[in-house]
N, C-alpha and C positions, 0 to 999 in steps of 0.2 A: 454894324456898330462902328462909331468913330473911335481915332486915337488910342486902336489895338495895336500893341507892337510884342515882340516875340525877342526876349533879352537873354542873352546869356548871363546867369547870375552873376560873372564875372565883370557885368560892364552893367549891372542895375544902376542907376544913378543916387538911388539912397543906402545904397552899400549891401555889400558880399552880406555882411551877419544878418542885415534887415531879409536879405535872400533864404539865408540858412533855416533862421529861425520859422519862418511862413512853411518852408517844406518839412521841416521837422514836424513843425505843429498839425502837418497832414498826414504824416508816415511814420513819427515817432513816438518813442515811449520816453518817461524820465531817465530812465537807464540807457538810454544810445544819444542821446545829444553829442556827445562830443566824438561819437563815431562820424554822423550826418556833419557835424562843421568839419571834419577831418576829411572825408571824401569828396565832401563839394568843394571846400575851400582849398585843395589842393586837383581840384579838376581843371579839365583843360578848355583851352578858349580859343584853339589851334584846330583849325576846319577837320584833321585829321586826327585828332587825339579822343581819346577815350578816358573815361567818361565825362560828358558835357551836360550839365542841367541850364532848363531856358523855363523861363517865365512869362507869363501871357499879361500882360498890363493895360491898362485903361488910362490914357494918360501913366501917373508914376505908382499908381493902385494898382497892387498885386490880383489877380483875378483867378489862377490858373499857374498850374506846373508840367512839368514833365522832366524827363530823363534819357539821355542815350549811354547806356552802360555796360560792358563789358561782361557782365553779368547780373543775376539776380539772384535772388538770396532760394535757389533751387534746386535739386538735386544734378540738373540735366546742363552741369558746366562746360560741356563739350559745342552749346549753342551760343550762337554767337552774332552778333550784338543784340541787345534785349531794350524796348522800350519800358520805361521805370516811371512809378509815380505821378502819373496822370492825375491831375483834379482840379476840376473846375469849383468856383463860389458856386454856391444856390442856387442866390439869386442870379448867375451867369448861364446859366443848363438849361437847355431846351432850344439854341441861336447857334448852333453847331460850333461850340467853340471847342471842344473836347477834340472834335475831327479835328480843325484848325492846326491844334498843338501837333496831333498824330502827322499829318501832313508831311508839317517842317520837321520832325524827326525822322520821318521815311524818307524825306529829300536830302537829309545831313547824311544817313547812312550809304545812299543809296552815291551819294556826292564822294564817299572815301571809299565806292568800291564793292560794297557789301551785296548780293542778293537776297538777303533774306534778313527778316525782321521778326524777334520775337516776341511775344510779352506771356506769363502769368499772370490769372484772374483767377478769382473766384464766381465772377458777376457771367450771366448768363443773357446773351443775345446784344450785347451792346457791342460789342467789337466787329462780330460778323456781317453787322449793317454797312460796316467800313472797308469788310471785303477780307478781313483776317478770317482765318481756318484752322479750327484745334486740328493739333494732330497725337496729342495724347497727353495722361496727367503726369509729373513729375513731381515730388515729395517736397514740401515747404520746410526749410530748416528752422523756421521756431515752431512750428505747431506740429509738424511732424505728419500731418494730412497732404491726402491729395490733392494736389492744383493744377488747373487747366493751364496747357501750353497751347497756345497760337503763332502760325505762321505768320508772315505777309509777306509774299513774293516783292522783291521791288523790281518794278520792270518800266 
């Protein structure tokens, strides 16, 4: 695909809120918006800081998210760095852009140092195509159910 680029929401060129409000409207509820502009909008833009959300664009069209975060909303806070918020458009799924995004977030973490990569899902076989490995479930703080943890060595 042409004119894919990978932005850190801090440097979108149609601005931070046009950033916030796209990942919200994939991850959020009416009740946490001003949680998500509070976390993003105070994220870092500093190759070493934590936590960084980046956006996958087509040209200045938003397509795709993700997250490099510090945590995730999960029982098992002792792991550490967590891939967050993955999502591709629709119409963008199936062109490997999902990997894509994973990629450049295994390269950020892997760039400050980190061995290991984590993410919770509930989705089943999509990650381990990419070479992640559950190594057990850990309790979701709003639903209160079990949710798969995945590794990813970065090597």
């Amino acid at each position: 695909m042409d004119n894919l680029s990978i932005v850190n929401f801090k440097n979108y060129p149609l601005g931070i809120e046009k950033a916030i409000n796209y990942y919200h409207s994939k991850w959020g509820s009416a009740e946490n918006h001003a949680f998500f502009y509070d976390i993003i909008f105070h994220s870092s833009n500093n190759k070493m800081g934590l936590p960084r959300f980046f956006l996958l664009t087509r040209a200045e069209e938003i397509i795709g998210c993700i997250g490099l975060s510090p945590f995730d909303f999960i029982s098992r806070a002792d792991l550490t760095p967590w891939l967050v918020g993955l999502f591709i458009e629709k119409e963008y799924r199936g062109k490997n852009l999902g990997n894509h995004l994973m990629t450049h977030v295994e390269k950020e973490a892997k760039n400050m140092g980190y061995k290991n990569l984590y993410l919770t899902t509930d989705h089943i076989a999509y990650y381990e195509k990419y070479g992640w490995i559950r190594i057990e479930d850990g309790i979701d703080l709003f639903s209160g159910r079990q949710s798969r943890i995945y590794i990813k060595h970065l090597e």
